[in-house]
Biopython code that builds the backbone (N, CA, C, O; Angstrom):
import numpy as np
from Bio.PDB.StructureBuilder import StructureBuilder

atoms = [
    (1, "UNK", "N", (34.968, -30.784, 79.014)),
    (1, "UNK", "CA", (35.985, -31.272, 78.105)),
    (1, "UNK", "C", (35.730, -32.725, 77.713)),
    (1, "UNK", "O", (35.603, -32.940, 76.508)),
    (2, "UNK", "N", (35.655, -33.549, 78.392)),
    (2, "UNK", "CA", (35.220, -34.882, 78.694)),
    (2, "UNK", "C", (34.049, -35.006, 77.559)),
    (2, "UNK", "O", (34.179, -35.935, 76.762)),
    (3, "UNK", "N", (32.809, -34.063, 77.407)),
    (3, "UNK", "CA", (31.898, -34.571, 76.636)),
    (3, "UNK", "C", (32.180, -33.818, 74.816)),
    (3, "UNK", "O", (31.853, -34.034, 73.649)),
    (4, "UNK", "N", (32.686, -33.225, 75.330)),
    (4, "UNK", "CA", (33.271, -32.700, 73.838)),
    (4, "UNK", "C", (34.416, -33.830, 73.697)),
    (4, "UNK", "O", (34.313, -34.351, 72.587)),
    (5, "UNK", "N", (35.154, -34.216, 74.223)),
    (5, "UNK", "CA", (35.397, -35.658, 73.566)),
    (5, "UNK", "C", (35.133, -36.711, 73.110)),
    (5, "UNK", "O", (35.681, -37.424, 72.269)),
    (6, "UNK", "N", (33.983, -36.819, 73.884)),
    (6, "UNK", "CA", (33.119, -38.331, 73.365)),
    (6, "UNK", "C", (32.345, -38.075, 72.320)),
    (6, "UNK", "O", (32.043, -38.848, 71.411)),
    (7, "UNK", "N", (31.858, -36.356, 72.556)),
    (7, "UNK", "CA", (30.849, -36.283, 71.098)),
    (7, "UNK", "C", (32.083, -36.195, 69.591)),
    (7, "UNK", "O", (31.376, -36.236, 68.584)),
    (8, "UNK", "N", (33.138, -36.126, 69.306)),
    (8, "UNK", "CA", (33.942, -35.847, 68.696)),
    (8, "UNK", "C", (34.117, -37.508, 68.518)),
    (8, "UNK", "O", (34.015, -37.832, 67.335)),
    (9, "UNK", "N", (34.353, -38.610, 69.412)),
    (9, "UNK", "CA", (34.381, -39.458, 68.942)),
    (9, "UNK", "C", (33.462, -40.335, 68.456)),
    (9, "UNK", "O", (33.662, -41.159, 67.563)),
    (10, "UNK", "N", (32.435, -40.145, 69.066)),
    (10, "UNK", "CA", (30.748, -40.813, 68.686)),
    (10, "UNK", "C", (30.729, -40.172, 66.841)),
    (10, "UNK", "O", (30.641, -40.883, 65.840)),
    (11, "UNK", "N", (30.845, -38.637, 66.891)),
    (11, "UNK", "CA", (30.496, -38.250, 65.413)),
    (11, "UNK", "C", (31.321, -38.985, 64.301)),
    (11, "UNK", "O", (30.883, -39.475, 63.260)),
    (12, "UNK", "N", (32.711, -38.950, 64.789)),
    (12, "UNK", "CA", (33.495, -39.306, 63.522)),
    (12, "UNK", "C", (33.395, -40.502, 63.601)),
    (12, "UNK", "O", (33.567, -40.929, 62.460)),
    (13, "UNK", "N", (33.101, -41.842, 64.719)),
    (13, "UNK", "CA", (32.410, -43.344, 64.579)),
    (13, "UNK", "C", (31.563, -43.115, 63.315)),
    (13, "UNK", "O", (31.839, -43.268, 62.125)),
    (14, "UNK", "N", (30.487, -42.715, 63.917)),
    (14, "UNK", "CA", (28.904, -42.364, 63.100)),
    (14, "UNK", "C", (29.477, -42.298, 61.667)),
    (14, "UNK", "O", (29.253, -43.189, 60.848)),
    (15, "UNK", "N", (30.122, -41.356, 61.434)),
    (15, "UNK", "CA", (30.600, -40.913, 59.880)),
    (15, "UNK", "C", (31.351, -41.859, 59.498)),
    (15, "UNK", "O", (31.150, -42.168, 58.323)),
    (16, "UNK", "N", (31.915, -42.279, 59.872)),
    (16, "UNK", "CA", (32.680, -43.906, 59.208)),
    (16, "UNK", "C", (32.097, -45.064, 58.797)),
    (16, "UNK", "O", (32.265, -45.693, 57.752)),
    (17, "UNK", "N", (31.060, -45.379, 60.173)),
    (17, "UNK", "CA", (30.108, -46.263, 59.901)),
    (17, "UNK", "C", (28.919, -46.178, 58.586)),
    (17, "UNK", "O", (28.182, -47.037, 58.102)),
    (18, "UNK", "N", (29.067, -45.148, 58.373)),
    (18, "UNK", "CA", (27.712, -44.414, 57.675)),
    (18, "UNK", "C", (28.490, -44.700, 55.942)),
    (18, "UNK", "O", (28.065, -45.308, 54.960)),
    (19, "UNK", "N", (29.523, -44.087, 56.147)),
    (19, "UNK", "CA", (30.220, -43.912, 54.785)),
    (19, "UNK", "C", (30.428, -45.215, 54.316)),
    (19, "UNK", "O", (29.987, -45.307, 53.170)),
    (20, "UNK", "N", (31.015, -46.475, 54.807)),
    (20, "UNK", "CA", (31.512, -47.744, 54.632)),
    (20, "UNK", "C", (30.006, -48.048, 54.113)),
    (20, "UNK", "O", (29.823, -48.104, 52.897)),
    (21, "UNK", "N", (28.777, -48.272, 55.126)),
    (21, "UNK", "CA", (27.742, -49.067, 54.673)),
    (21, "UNK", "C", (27.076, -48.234, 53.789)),
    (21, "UNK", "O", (25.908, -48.610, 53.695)),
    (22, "UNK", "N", (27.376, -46.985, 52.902)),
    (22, "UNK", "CA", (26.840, -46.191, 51.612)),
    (22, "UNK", "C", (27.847, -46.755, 50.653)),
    (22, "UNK", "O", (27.587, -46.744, 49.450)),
    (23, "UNK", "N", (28.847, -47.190, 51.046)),
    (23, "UNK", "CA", (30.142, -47.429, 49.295)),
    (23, "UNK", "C", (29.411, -49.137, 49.476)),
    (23, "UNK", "O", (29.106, -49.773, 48.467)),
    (24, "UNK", "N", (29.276, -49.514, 50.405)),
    (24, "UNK", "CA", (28.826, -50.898, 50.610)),
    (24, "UNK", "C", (27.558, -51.567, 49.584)),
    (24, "UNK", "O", (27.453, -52.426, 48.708)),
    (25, "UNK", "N", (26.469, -50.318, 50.500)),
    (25, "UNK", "CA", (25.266, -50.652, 49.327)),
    (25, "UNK", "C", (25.304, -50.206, 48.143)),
    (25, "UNK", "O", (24.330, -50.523, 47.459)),
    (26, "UNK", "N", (26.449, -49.286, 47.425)),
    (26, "UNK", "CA", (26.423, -48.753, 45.922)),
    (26, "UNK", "C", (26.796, -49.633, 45.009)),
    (26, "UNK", "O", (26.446, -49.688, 43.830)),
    (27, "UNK", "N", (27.898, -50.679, 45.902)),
    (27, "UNK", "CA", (28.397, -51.802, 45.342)),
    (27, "UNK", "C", (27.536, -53.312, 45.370)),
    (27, "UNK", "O", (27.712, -54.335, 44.709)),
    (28, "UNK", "N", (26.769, -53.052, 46.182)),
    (28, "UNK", "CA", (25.875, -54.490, 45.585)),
    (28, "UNK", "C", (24.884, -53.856, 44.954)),
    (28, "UNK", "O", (24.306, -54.577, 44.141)),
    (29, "UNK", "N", (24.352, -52.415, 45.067)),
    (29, "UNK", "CA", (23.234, -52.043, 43.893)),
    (29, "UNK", "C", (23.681, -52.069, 42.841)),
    (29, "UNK", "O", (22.860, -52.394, 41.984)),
    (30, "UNK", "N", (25.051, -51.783, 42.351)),
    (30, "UNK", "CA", (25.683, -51.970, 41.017)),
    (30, "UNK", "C", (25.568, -52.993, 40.597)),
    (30, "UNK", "O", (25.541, -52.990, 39.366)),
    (31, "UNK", "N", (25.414, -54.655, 41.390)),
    (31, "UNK", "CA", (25.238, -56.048, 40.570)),
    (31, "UNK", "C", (23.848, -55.893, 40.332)),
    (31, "UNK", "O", (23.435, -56.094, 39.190)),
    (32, "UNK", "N", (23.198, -55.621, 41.079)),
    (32, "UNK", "CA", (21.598, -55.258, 40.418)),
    (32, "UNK", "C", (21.295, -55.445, 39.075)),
    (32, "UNK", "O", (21.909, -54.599, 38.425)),
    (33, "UNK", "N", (20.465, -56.343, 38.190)),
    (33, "UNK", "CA", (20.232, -55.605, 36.854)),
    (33, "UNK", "C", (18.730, -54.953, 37.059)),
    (33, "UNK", "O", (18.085, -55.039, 38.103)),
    (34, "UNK", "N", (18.297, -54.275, 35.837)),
    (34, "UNK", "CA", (16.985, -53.349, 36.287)),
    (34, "UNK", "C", (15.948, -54.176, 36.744)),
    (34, "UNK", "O", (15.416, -53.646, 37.719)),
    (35, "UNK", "N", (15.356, -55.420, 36.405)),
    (35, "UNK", "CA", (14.685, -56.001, 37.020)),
    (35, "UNK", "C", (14.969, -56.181, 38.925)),
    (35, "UNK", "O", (14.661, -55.618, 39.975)),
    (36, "UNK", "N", (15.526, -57.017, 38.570)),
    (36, "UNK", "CA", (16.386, -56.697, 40.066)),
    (36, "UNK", "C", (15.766, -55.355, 41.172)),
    (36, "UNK", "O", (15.117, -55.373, 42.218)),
    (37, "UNK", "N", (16.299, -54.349, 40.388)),
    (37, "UNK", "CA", (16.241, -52.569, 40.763)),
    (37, "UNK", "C", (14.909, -52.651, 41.102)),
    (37, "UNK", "O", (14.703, -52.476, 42.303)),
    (38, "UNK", "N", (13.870, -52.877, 40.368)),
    (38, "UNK", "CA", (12.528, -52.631, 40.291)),
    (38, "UNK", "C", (11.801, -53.379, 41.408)),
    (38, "UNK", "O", (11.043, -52.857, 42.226)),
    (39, "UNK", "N", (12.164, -54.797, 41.326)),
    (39, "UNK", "CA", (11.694, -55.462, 42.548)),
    (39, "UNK", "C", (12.280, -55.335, 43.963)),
    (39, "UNK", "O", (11.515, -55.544, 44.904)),
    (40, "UNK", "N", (13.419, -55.050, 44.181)),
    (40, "UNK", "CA", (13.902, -54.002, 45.302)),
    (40, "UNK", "C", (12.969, -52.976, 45.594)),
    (40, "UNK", "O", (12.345, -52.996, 46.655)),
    (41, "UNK", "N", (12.807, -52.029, 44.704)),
    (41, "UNK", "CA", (12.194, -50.854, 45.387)),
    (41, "UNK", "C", (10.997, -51.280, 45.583)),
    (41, "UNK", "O", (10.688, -50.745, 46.647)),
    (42, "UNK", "N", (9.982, -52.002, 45.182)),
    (42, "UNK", "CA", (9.245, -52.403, 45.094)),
    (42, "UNK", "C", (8.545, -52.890, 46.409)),
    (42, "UNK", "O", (7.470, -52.558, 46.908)),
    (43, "UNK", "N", (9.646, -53.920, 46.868)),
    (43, "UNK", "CA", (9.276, -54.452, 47.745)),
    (43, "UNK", "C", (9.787, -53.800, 49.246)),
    (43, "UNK", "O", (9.401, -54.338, 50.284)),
    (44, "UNK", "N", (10.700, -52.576, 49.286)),
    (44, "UNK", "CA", (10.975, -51.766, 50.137)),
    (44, "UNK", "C", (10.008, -50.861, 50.270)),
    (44, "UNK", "O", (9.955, -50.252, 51.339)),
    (45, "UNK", "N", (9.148, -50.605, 49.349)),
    (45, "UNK", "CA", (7.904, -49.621, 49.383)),
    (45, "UNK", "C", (6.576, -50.390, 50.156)),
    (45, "UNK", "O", (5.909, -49.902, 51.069)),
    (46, "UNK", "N", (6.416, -51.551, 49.606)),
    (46, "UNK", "CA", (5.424, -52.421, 50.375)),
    (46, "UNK", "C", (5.861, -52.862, 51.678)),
    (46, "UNK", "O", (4.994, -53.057, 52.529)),
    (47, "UNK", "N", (7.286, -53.080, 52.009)),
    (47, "UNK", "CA", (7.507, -53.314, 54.003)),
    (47, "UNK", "C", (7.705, -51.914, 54.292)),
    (47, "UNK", "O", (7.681, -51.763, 55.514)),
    (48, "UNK", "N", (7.874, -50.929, 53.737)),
    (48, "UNK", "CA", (7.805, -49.247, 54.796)),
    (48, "UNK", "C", (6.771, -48.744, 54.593)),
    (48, "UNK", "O", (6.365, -48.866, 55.748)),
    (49, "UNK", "N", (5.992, -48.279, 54.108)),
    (49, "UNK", "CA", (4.697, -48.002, 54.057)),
    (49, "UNK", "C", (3.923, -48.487, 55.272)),
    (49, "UNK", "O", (3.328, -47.758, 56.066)),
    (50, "UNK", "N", (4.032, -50.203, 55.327)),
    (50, "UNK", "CA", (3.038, -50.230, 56.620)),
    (50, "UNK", "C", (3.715, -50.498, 57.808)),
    (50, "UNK", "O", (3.205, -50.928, 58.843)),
    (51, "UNK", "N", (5.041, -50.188, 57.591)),
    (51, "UNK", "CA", (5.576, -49.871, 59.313)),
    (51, "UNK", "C", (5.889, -48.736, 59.395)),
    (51, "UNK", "O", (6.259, -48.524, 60.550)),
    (52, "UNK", "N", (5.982, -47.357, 58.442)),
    (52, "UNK", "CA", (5.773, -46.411, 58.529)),
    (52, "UNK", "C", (4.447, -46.271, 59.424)),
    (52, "UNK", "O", (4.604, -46.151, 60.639)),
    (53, "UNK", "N", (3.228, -46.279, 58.920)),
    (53, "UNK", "CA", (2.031, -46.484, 59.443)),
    (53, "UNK", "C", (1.950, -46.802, 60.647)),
    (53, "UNK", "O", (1.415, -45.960, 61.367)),
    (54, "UNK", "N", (2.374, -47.934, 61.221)),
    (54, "UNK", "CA", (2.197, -48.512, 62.560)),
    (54, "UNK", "C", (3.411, -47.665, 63.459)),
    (54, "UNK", "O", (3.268, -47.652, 64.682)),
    (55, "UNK", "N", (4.441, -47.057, 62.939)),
    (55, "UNK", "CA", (5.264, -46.637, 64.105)),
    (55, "UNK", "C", (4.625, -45.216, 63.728)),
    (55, "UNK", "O", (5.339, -44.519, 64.449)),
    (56, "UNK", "N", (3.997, -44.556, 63.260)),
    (56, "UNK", "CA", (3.354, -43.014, 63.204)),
    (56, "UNK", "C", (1.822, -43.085, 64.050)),
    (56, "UNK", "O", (1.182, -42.115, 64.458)),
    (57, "UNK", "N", (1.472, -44.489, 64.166)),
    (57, "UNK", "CA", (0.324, -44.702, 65.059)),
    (57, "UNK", "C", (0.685, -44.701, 66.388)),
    (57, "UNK", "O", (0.340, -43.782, 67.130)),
    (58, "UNK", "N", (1.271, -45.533, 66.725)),
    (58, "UNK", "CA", (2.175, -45.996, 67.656)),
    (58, "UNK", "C", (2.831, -44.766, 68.814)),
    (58, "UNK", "O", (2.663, -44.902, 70.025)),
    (59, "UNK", "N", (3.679, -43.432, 68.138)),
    (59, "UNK", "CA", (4.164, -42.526, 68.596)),
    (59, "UNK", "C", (2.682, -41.039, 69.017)),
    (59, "UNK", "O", (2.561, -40.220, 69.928)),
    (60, "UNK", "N", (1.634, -41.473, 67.452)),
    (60, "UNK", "CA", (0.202, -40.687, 68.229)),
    (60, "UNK", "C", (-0.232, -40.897, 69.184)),
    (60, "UNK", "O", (-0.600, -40.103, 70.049)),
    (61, "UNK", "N", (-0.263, -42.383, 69.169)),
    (61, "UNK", "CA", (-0.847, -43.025, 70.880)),
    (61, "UNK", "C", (-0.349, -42.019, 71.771)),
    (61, "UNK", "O", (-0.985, -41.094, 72.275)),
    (62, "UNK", "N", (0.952, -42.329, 71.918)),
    (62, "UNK", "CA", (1.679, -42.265, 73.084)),
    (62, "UNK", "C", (1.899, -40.900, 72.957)),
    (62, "UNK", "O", (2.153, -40.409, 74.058)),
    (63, "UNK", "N", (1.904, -39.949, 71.890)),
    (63, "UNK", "CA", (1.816, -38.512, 72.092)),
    (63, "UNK", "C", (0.485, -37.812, 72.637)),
    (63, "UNK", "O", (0.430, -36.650, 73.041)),
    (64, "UNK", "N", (-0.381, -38.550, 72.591)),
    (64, "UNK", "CA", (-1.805, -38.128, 72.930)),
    (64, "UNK", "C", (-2.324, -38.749, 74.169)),
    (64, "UNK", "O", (-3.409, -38.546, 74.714)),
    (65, "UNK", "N", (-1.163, -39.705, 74.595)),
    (65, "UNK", "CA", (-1.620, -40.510, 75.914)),
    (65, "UNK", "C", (-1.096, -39.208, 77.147)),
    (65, "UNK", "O", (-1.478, -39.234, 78.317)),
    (66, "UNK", "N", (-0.095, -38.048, 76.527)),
    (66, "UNK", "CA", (0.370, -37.350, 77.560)),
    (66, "UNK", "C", (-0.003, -35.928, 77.397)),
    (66, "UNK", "O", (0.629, -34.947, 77.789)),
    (67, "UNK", "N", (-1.584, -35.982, 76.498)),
    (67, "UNK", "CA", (-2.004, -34.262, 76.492)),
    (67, "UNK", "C", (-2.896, -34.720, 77.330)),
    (67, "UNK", "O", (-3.707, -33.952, 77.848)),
]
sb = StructureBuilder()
sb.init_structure("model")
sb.init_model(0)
sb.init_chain("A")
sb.init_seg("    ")
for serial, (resi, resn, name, xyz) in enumerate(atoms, 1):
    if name == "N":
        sb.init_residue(resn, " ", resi, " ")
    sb.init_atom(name, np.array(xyz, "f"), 0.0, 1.0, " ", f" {name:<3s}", serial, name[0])
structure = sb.get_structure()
């Protein structure tokens, strides 16, 4: 009973938290003008890409350190 409570409260946290910081970022992407837009994505593509990379290296290591 006990953990079906906490997961009931952890989820609907999660979903609150989640929802606030999505109306959050819709509202400062809305001051955005397209330039703006462009260099955003832009530059979110050039910092994930190579920490994509390094944390997909990173988790091979260590998945292959335990075959």
């Amino acid at each position: 009973m006990a953990v079906d409570a906490w997961k009931s409260n952890y989820v609907g946290a999660w979903t609150d938290l989640t929802f606030v910081q999505k109306i959050k970022f819709q509202t400062w992407w809305d001051t955005l003008d397209l330039g703006n837009k462009f260099i955003t994505v832009v530059i979110g593509v050039l910092l994930g890409l190579p920490l994509m990379l390094l944390l997909s290296y990173a988790l091979g290591s260590l998945v292959a350190a335990f075959l």
